[in-house]
KEMI-151887 format. One line per 5 residues: their letters; for each residue x, y, z of C-alpha. Coordinates in pm, 1 decimal, m for minus. Example, Ala and Ser with C-alpha at 12.3 -4.5 7.8 and 13.67 -1.06 7.14 Angstrom:
2
AS> 1230.0/m450.0/780.0 ~ 1367.0/m106.0/714.0
This chain:
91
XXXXX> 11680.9/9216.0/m5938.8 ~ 12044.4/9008.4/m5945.9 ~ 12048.8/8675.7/m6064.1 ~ 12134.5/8457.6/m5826.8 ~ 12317.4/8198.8/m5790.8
XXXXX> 12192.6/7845.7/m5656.7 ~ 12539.4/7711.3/m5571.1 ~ 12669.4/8022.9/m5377.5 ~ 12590.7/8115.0/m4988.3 ~ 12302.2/8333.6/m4954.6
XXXXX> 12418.0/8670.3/m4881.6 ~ 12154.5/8792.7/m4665.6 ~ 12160.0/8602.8/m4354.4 ~ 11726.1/8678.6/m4339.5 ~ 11746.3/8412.4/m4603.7
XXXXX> 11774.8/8142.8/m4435.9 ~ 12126.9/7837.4/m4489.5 ~ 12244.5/7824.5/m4805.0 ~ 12316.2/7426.1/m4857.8 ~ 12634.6/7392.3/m5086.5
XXXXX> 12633.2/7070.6/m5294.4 ~ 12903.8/6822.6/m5290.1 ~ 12922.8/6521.3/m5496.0 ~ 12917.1/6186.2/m5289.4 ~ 13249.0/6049.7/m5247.5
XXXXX> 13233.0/5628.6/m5213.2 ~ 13501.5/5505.9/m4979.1 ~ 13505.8/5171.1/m4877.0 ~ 13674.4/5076.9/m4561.6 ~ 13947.6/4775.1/m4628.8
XXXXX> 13970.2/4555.6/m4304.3 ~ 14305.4/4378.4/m4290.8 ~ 14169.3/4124.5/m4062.2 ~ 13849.1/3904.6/m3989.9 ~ 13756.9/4098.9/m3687.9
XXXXX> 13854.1/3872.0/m3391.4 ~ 14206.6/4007.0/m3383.0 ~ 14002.9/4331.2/m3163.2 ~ 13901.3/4107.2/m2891.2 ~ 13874.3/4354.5/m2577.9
XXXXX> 13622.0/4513.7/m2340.5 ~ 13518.2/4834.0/m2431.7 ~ 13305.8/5149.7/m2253.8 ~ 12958.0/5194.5/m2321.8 ~ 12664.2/5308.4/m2137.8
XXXXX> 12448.5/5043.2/m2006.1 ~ 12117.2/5203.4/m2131.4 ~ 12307.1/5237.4/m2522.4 ~ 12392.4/4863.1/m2482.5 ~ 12062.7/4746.0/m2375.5
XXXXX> 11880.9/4959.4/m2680.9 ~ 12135.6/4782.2/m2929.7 ~ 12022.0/4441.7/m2787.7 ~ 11653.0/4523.7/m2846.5 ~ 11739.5/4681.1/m3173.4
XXXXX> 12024.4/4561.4/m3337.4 ~ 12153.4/4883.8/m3354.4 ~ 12566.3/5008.5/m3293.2 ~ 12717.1/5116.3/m3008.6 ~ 13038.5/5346.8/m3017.2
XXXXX> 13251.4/5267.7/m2750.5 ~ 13485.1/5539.2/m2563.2 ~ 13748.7/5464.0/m2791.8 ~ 13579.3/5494.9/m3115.5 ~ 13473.4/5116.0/m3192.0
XXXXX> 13166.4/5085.2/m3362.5 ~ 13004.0/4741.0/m3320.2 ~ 12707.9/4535.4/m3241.9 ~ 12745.7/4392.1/m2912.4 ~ 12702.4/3977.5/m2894.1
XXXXX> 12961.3/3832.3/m2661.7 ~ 13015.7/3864.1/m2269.1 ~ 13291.9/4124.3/m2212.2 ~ 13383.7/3972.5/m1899.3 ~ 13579.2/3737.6/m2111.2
XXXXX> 13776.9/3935.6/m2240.0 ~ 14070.0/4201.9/m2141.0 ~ 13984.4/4603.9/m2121.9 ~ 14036.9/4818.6/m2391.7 ~ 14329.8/4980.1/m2328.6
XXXXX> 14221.0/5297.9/m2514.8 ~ 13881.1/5319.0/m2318.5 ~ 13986.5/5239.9/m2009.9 ~ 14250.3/5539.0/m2034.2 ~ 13948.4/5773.4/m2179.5
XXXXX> 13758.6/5675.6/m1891.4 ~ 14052.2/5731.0/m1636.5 ~ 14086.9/6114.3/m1775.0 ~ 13665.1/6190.0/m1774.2 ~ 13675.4/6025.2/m1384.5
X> 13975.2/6290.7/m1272.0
């Protein structure tokens, strides 16, 4: 029998996934501002903003923001970003 190594691919796809190991790598995100410079509107679906209300949870806009909805976006201009994202999907 060949020894085998833990760390390496399985070979034999009847195996199963190999899982290769990588040591966790702590970034932490700098913000340069308080967050109420990014005061816009952004995409979401209705159903993902009404589960983050009940739960507290995220949303990810169309653009990429991830936040916690609180505020009424009807105060506040459209995210230029998703409303271009948006414009492309609709076409």
């Amino acid at each position: 029998m060949a020894e085998s190594n833990p760390a390496a691919p399985a070979s034999n796809p009847d195996l199963g996934t190999a899982v290769l190991e990588r040591p966790e790598e702590k970034t932490e995100e700098q913000r340069s501002d308080t967050g109420d410079a990014d005061r816009f509107a952004h995409y979401v679906s209705r159903d993902r903003i009404m589960e983050s209300q009940i739960t507290g949870r995220p949303v990810v806009a169309l653009c990429g923001k991830v936040w916690v909805p609180k505020h009424d976006p009807s105060q506040y201009p459209i995210c230029p970003d998703c409303k271009r994202i948006y414009d492309e999907m609709m076409r």
